[in-house]
N, C-alpha and C positions, 0 to 999 in steps of 0.2 A: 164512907166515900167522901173523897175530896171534891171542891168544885177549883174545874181548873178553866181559865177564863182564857181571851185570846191573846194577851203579851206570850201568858207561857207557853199556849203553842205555838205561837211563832218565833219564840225564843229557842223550840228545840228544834223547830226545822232549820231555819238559820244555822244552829250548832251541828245538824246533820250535814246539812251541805258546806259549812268552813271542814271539818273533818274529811270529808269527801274528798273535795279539791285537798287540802294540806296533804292527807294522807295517802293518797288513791293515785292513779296519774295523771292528775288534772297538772301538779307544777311539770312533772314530767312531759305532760303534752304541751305546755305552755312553752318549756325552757326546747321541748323541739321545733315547734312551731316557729320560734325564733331565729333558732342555726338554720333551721333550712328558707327562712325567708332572706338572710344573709350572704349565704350561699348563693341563692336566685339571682340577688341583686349584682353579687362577685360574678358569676356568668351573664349575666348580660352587658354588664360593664366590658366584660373580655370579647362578649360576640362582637360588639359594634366598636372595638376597638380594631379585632382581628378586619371589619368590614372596612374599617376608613382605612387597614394599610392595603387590602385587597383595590377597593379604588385607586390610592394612590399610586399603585402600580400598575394599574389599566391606563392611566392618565400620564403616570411617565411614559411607559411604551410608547403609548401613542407620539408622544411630542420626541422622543427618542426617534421614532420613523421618521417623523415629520423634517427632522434636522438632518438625518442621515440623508434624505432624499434633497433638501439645499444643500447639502456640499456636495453631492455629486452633480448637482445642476450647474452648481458657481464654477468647479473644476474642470464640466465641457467647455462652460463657456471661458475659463482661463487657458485651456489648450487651444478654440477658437480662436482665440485673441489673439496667441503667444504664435502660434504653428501657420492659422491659414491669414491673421491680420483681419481678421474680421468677427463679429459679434454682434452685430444692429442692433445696441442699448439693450441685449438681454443678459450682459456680464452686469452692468448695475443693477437690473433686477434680482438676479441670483442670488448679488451679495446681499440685497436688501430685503430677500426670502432668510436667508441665512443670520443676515441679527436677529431677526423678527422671532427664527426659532429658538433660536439660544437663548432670546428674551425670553419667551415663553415656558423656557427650561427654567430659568435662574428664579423667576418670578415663582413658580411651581416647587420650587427645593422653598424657597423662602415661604411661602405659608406653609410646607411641610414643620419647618421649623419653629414660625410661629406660634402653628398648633402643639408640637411637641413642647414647649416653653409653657404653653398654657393650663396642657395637662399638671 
């Protein structure tokens, strides 16, 4: 009988468990564990891409309505003006509703832009 001290049994368990993982599916679990953390990260990238265009189309609308509703306010008051010669300062308001949205609009395409510049 040999005497076998503790390097070498810990030299053979070592050598069981490298064999184990090399051989076994340990790189196989490892090299999936990878793709599919890759993949995780590729879909959440797309959700909260898909999310900022979803807003960004809440927020257009909205100022979309916003503008449609100053040009049919500025155009009473320009038949006002034009038809009965009367308006009481609410044709300057209208039109000053009406920059105010188109600002709002242009302002809104332009950090669209920015943002897509950045990505």
């Amino acid at each position: 009988m040999t005497a076998v001290n503790g390097t070498e049994i810990f030299g053979e368990i070592m050598k069981i468990l490298v064999t184990s993982l090399v051989g076994g599916a340990g790189i196989a679990g490892l090299a999936v564990y990878f793709v599919r953390r890759r993949i995780e990260k590729m879909l959440d990238r797309r959700e909260a891409e898909d999310s900022r265009r979803r807003e960004n189309r809440i927020v257009r609308a909205s100022y979309n309505d916003a503008l449609q509703h100053a040009q049919g306010r500025l155009l009473f008051w320009l038949y006002q003006a034009i038809v009965k010669g009367q308006h009481n300062g609410e044709l300057e308001q209208a039109f000053e509703n009406f920059q105010e949205a188109e600002r709002k609009i242009k302002d809104h395409d332009r950090h669209i832009v920015a943002e897509q510049e950045g990505d």
